[in-house]
N, CA, C and O atoms as CSV, one atom per row, in Angstrom:
chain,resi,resn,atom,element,x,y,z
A,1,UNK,N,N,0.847,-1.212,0.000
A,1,UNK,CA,C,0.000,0.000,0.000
A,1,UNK,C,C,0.874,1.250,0.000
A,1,UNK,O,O,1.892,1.347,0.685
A,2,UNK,N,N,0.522,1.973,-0.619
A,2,UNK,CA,C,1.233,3.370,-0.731
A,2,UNK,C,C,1.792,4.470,0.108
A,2,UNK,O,O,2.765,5.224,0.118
A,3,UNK,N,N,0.266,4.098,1.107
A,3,UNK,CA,C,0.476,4.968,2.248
A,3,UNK,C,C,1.634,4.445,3.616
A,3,UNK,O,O,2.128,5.053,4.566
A,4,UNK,N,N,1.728,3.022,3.117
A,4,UNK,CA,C,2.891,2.248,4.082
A,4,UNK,C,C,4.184,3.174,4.001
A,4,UNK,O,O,4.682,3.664,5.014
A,5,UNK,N,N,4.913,3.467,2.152
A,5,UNK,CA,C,5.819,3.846,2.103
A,5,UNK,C,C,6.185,5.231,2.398
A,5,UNK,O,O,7.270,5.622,2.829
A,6,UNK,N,N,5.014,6.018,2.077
A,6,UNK,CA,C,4.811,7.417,2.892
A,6,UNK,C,C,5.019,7.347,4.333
A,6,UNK,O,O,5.785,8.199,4.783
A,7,UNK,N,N,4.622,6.704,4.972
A,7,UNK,CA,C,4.769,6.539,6.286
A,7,UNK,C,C,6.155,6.528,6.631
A,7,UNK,O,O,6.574,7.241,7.543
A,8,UNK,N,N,7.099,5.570,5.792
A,8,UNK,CA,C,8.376,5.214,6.043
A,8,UNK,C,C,9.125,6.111,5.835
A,8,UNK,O,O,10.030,6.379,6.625
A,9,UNK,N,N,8.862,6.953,4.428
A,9,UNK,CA,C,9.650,7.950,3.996
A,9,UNK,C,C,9.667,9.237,5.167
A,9,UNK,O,O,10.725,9.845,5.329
A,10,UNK,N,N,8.434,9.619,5.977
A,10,UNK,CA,C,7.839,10.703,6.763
A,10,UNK,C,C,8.844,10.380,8.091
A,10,UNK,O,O,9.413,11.412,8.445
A,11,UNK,N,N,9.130,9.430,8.749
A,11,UNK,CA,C,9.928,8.741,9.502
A,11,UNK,C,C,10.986,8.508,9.298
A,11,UNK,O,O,11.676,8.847,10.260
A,12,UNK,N,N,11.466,8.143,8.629
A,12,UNK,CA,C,12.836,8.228,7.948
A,12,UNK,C,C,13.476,9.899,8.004
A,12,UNK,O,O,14.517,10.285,8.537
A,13,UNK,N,N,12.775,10.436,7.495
A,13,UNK,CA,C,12.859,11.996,7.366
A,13,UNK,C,C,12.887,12.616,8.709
A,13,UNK,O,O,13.588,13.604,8.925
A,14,UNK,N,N,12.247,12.143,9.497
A,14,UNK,CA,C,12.195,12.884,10.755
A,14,UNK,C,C,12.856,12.987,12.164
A,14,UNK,O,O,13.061,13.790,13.075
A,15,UNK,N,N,13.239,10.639,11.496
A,15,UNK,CA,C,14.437,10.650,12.145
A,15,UNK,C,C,15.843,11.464,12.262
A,15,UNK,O,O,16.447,11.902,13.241
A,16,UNK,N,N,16.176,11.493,10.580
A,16,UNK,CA,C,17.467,12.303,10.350
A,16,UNK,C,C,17.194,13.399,10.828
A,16,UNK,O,O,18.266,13.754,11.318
A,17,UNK,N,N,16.208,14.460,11.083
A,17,UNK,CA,C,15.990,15.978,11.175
A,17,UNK,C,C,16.576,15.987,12.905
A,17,UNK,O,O,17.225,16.861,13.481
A,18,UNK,N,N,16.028,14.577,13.460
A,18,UNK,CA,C,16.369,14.484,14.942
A,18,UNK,C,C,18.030,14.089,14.894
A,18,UNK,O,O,18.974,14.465,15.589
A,19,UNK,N,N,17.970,13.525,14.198
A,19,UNK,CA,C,20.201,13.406,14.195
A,19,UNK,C,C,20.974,14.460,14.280
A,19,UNK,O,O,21.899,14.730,15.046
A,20,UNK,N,N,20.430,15.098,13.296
A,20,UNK,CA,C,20.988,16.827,12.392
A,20,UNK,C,C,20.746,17.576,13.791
A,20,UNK,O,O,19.677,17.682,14.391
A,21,UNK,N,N,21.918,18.034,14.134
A,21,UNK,CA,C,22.138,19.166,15.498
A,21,UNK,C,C,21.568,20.788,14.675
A,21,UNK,O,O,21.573,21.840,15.315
């Protein structure tokens, strides 16, 4: 489903934003 990979991508993304000082 589509919205699975959106999900992943949104998370993925938000993780790194939390890495990034």
């Amino acid at each position: 489903y589509a919205l699975n990979l959106v999900i992943k991508v949104v998370c993925g993304g938000f993780g790194i934003a939390l890495l990034t000082p």
